[in-house]
C-alpha positions in Angstrom: 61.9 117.4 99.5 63.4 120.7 101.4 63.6 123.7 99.0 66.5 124.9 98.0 67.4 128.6 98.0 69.4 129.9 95.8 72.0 132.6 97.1 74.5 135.1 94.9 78.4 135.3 96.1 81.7 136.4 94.4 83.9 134.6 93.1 87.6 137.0 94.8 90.8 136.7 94.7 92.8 135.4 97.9 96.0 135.2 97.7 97.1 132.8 94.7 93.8 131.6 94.8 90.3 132.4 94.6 87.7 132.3 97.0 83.9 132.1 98.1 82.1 133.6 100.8 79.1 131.3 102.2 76.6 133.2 103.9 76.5 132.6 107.8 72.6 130.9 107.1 74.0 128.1 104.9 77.1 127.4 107.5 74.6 127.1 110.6 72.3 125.1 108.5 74.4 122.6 107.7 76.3 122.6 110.8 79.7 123.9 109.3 82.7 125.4 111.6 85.4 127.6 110.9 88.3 125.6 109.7 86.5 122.2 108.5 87.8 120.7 105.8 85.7 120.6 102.9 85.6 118.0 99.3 85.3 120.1 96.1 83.9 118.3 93.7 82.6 118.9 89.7 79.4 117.5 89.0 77.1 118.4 86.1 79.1 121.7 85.1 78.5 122.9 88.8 80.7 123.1 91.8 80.2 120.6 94.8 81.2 121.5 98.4 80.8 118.4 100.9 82.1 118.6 104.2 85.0 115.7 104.8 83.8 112.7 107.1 86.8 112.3 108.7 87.4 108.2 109.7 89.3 107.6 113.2 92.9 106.3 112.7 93.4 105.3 116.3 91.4 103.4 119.1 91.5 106.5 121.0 89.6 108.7 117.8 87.1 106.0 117.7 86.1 106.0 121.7 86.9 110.0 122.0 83.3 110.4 122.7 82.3 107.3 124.1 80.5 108.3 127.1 79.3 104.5 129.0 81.1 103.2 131.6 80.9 99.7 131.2 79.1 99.6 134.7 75.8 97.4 133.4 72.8 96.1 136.0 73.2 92.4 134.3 74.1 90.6 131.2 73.4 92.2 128.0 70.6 89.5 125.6 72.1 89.1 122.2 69.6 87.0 120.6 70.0 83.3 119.7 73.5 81.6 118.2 73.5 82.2 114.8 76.2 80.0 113.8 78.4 78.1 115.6 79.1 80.2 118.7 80.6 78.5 121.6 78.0 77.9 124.6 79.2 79.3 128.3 
């Protein structure tokens, strides 16, 4: 299991709100970026900060880093029928 290390922030005022700073070692760590959205969550008397997994809502979010070309040297082998697939 990694080790966790414990850091100490303050809890400021921003605006109406209140804010955190996370140091820049955390962020790289966990691959954060300015801007991403982030779950807060309470667990165990403790605050939670996952960052959002966001699903695509179109065809083009799901393929928008699709990098094949469809160009293939033959047929691809999927195995034997499984059910009742129609031979070709």
């Amino acid at each position: 299991m990694e080790s966790q290390a414990q850091y100490r922030t303050t809890l400021s005022q921003w605006g109406n709100s209140k804010a955190v700073r996370l140091p820049a070692s955390i962020l790289k760590k966990l691959n954060l970026l300015d801007n991403q959205t982030l779950l807060v969550s309470v667990e165990d008397n403790s605050i939670r900060l996952s960052p959002e997994h966001k699903q695509p809502s179109t065809i083009h979010e799901l393929f928008a880093e699709w990098d094949q070309d469809d160009v293939r040297e033959g047929e691809l082998d999927w195995g034997q029928a499984k059910g009742q697939e129609l031979e070709w």
